[in-house]
KEKE-3310 file (N, C-alpha, C; in steps of 0.2 Angstrom, whole numbers, plus 5000, padded with zeros to 4 digits):
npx = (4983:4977:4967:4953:4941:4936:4939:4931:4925:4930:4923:4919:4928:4921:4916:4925:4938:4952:4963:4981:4999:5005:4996:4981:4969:4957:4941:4941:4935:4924:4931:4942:4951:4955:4967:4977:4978:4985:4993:5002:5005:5018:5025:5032:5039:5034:5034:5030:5018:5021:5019:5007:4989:4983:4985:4999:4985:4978:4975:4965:4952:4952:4957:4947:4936:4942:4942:4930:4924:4931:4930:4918:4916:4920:4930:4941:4943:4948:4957:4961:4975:4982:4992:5005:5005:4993:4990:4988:4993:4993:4986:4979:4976:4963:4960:4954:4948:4945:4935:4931:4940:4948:4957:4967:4974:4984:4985:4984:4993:5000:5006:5011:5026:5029:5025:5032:5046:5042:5039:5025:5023:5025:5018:5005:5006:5007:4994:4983:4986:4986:4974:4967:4971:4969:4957:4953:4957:4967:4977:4988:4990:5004:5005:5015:5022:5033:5044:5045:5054:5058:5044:5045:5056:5051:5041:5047:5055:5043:5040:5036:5035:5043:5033:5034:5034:5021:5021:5019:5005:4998:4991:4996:4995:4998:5008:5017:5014:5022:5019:5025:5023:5019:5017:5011:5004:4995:5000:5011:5009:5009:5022:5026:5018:5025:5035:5035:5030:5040:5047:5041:5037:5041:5054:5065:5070:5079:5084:5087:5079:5082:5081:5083:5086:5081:5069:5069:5078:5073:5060:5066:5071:5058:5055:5065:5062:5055:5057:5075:5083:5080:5089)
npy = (5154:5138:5138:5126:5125:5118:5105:5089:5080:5064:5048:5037:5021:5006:4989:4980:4970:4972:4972:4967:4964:4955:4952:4951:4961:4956:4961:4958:4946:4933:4919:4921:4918:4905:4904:4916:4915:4905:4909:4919:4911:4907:4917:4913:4922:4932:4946:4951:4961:4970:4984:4985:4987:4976:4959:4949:4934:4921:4910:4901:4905:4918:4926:4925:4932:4944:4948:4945:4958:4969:4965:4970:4984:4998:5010:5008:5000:4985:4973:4959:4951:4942:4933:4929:4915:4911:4909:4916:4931:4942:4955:4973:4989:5004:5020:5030:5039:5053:5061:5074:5080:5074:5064:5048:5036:5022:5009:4997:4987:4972:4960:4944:4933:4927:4936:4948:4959:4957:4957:4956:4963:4977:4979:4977:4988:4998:4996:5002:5013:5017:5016:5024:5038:5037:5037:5049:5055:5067:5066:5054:5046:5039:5031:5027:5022:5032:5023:5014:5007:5003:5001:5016:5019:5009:5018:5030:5021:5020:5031:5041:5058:5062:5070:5075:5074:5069:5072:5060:5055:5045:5028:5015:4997:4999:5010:5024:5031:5039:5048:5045:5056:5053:5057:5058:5064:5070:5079:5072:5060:5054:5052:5045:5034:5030:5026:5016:5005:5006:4996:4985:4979:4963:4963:4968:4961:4948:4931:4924:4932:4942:4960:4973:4989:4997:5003:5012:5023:5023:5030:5040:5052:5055:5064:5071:5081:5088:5092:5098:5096:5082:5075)
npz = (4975:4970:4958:4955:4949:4940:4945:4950:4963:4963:4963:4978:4981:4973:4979:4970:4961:4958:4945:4939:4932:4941:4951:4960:4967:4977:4985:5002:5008:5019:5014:5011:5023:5028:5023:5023:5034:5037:5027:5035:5049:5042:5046:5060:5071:5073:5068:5059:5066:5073:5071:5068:5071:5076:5078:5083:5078:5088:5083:5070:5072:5079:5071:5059:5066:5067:5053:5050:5054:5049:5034:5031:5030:5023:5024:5033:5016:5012:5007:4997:4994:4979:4972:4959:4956:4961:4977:4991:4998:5007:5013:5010:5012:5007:5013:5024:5015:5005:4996:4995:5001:4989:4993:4998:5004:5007:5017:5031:5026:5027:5024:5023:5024:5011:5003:5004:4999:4986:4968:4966:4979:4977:4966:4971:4979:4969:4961:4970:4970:4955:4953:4961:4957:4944:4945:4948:4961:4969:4979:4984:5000:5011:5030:5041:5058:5066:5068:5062:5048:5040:5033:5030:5021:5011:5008:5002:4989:4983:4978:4985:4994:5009:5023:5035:5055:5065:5081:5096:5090:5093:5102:5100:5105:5119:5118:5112:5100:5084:5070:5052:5041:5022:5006:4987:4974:4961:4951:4950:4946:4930:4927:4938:4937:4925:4930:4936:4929:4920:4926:4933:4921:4913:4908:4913:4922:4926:4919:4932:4940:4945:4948:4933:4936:4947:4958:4964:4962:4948:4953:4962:4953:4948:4960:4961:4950:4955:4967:4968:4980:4982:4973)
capx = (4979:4977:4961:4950:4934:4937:4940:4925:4927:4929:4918:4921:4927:4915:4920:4925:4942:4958:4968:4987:5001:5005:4991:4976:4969:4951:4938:4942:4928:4928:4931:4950:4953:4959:4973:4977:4980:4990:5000:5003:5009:5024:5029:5033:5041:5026:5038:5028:5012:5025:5017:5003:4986:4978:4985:4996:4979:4983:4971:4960:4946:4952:4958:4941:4931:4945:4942:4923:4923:4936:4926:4912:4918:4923:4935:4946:4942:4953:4957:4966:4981:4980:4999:5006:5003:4987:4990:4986:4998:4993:4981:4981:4970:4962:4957:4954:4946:4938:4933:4927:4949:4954:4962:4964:4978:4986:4985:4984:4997:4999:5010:5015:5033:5028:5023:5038:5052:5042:5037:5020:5021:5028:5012:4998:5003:5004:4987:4980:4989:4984:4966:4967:4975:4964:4948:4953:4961:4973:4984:4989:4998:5006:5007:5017:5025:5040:5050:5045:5061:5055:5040:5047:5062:5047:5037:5052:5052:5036:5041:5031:5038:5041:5032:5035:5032:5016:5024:5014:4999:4994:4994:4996:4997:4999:5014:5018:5015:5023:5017:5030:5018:5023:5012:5012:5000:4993:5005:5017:5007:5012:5029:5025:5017:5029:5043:5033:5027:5045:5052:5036:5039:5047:5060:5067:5071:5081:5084:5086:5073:5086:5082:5091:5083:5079:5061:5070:5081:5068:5056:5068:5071:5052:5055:5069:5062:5051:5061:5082:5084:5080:5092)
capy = (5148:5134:5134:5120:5126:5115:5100:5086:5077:5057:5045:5032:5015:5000:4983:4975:4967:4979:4969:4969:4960:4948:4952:4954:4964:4955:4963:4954:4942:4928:4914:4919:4918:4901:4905:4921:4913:4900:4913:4922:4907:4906:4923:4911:4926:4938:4951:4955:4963:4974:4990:4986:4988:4970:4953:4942:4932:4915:4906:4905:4908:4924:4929:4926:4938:4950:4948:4948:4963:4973:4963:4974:4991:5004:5013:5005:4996:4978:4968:4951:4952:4936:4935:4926:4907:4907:4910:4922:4935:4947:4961:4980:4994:5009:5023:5039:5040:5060:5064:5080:5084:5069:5060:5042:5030:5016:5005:4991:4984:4964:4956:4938:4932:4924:4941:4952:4960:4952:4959:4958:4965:4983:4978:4978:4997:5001:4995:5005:5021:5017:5017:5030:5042:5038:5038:5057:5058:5072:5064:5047:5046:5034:5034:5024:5022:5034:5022:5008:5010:4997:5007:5022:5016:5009:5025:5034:5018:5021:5039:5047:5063:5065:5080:5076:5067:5070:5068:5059:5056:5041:5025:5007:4990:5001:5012:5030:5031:5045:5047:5050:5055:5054:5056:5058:5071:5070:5081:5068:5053:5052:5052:5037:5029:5026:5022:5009:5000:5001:4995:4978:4975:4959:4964:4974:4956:4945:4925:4924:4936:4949:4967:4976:4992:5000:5007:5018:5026:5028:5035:5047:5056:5059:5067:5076:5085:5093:5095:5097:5094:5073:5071)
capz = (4976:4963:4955:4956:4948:4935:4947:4950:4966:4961:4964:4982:4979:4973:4981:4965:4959:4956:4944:4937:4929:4943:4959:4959:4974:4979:4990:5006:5012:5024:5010:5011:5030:5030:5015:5025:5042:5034:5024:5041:5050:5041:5052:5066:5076:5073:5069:5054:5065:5077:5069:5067:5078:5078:5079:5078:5079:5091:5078:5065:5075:5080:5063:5056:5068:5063:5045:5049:5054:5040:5027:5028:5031:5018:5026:5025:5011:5011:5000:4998:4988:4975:4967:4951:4958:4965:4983:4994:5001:5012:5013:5010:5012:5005:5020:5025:5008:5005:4988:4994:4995:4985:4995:5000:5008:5006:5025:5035:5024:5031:5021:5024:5021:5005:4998:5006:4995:4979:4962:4970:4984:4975:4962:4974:4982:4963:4958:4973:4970:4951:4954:4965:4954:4937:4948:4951:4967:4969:4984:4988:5008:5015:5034:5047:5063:5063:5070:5058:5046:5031:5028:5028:5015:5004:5004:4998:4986:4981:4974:4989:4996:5016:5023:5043:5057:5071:5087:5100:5086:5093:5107:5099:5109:5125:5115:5110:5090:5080:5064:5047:5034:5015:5000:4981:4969:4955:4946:4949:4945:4924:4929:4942:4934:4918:4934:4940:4923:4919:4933:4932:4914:4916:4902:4918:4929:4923:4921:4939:4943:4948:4946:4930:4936:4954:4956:4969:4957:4945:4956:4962:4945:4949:4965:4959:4947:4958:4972:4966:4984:4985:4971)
cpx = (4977:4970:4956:4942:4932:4935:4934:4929:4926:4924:4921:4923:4923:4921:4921:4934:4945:4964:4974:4991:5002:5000:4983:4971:4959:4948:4937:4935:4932:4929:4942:4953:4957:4965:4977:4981:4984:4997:5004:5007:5016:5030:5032:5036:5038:5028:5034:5021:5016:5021:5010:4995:4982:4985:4996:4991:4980:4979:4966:4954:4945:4954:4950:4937:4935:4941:4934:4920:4926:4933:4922:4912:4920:4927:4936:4943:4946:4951:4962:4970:4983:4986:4997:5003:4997:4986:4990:4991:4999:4987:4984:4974:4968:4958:4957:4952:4942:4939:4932:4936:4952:4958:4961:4973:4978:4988:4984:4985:5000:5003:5012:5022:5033:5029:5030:5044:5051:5039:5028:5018:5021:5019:5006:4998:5001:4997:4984:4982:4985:4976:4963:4966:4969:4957:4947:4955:4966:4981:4984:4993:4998:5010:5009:5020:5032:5048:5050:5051:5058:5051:5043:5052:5055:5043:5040:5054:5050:5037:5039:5037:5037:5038:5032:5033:5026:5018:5017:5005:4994:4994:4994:4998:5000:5005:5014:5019:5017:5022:5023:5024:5023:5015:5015:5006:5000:4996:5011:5016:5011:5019:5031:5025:5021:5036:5041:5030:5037:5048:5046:5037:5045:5054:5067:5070:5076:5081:5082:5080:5074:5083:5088:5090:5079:5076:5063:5074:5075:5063:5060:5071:5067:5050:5059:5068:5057:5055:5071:5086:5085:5087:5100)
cpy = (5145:5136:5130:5120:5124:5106:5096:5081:5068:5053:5038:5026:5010:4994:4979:4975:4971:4972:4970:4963:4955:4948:4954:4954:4961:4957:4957:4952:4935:4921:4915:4920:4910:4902:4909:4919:4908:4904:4917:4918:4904:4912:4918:4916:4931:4943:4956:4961:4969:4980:4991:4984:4980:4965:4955:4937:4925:4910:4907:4908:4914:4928:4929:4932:4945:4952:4950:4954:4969:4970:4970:4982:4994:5006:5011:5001:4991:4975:4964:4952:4944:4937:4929:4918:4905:4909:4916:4925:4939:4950:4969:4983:5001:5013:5031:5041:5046:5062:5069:5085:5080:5067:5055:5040:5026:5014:4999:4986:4976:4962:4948:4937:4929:4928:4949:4952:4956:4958:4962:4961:4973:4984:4983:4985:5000:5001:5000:5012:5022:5019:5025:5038:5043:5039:5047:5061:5061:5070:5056:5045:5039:5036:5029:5025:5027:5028:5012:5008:5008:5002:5013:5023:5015:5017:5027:5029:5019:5028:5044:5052:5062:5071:5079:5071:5072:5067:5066:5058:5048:5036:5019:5003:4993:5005:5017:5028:5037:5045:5050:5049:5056:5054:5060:5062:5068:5073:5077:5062:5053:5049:5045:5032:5024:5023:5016:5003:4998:4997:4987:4974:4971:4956:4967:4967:4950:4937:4924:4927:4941:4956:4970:4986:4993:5001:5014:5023:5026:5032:5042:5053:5060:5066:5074:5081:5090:5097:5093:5093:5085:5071:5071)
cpz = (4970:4963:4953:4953:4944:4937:4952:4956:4965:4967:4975:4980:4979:4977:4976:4963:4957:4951:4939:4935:4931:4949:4956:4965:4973:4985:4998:5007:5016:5021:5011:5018:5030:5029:5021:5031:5040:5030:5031:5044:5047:5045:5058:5072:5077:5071:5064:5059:5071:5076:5067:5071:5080:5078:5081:5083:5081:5088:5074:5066:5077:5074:5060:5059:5066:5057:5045:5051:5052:5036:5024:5030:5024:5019:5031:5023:5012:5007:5001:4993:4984:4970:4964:4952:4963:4972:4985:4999:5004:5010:5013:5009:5009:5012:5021:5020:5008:5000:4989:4993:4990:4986:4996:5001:5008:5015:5025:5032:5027:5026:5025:5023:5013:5000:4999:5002:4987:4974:4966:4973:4982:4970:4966:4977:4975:4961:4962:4971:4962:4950:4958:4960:4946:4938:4950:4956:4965:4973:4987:4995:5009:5022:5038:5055:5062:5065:5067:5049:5041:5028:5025:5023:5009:5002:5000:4990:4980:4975:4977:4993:5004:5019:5031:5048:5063:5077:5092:5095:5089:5100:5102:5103:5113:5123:5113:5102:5088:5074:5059:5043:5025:5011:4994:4978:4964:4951:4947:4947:4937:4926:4932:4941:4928:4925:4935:4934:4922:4924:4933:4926:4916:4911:4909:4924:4923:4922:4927:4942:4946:4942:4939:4934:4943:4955:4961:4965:4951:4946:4960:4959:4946:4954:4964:4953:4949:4963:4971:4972:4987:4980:4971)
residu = (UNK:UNK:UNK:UNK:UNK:UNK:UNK:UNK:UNK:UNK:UNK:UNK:UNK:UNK:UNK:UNK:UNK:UNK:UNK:UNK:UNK:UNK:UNK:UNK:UNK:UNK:UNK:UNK:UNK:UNK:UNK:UNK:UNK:UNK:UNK:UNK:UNK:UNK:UNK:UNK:UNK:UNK:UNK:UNK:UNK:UNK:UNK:UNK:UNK:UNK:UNK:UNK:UNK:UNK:UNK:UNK:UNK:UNK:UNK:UNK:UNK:UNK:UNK:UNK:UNK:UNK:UNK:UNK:UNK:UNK:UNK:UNK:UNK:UNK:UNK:UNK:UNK:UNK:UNK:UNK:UNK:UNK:UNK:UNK:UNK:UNK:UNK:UNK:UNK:UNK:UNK:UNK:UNK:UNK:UNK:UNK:UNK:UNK:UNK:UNK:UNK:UNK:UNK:UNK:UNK:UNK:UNK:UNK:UNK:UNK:UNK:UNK:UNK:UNK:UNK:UNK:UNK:UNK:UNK:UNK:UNK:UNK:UNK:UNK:UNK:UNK:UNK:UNK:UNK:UNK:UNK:UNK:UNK:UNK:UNK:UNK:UNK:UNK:UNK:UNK:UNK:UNK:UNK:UNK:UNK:UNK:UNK:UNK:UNK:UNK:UNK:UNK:UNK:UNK:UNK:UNK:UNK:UNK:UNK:UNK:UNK:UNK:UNK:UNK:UNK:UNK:UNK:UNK:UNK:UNK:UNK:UNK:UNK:UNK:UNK:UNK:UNK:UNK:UNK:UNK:UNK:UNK:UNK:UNK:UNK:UNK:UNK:UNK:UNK:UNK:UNK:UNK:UNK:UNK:UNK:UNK:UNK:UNK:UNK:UNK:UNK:UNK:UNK:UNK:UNK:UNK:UNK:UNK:UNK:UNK:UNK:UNK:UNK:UNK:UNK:UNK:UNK:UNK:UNK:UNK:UNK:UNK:UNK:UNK:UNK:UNK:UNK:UNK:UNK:UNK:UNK)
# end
């Protein structure tokens, strides 16, 4: 059994300001509900809310009661995701947060199309995971639908390891939910961390703004030196 007698459980999140080279993750309030419901409207198929337990919200007005009532929660913490240009891109959560194991959770990820497949969007999980991780937590998960594919491609991604799925863990929007869970440790984080700095440094993007440099192949070096098996 590890020894832990050494290890002081971190502190919970404050509501203030996570910021990074191109996002900056703001403790959601209802000041960004107009932006929000505007950046969503660009989904016109809804495809984006498919897995996820709310919306899509048939106006602002119901977006707004949403938001007024995830504003002022803790768990999950929200936050409005604030990229390179000003605009607003989505939302993302901290949840399931227990300092007592050292845990916490990246959720109710919402992305817009504006902020999907962007520099950003890779950013905002790092900032969370980054803070997570320096604030002392041991485990960072990421949990979704198993039959939600994207997710499960970005956690791995991410550099998070698969550890299974929980059949039947849940019901959503009248639906059988199975859960894949993934998560990353703290003896992994240095590692991560330098994958993910390289991989943002915009030495690493070119003219275009093409990739020289895959954060999936760098992160799974990471994976692989733990376990020979992913690589």
């Amino acid at each position: 059994m590890t020894d832990l007698s050494d290890w002081t459980p971190p502190q919970l999140p404050s509501r203030t300001a996570i910021s990074g080279r191109y996002v900056t993750l703001e403790p959601l309030g209802r000041e960004h509900a107009a932006d929000l419901f505007d950046a969503y409207a660009e989904d016109s198929s809804g495809a984006m809310w498919d897995y996820l337990p709310s919306g899509p919200h048939k106006d602002l007005a119901a977006y707004t009661a949403w938001l007024d009532t995830a504003r002022l929660g803790w768990d999950p913490l929200h936050y409005a995701i604030r990229m390179a240009d000003g605009r607003l891109g989505g939302t993302l959560s901290l949840m399931r947060i227990d300092p007592r194991a050292g845990s916490a959770e990246a959720g109710w990820l919402t992305f817009a199309p504006r902020l999907q497949r962007t520099r950003e969007a890779t950013e905002a999980v790092y900032r969370l995971m980054e803070w997570s991780f320096e604030a002392g937590y041991r485990r960072f998960e990421w949990k979704c639908h198993a039959a939600n594919m994207p997710s499960r491609r970005a956690a791995q991604r991410y550099g998070m390891s698969f550890e299974g799925v929980f059949r039947q863990a849940g019901v959503v929007k009248g639906g059988n939910r199975d859960t894949a869970w993934y998560a990353a440790i703290d003896l992994e984080w240095p590692a991560l961390k330098v994958a993910f700095e390289t991989w943002l440094d915009p030495a690493n993007f070119d003219a275009g703004g093409q990739q020289r440099h895959r954060l999936a192949d760098l992160t799974r070096s990471v994976l692989a030196a733990r376990d020979p098996l992913v690589a």
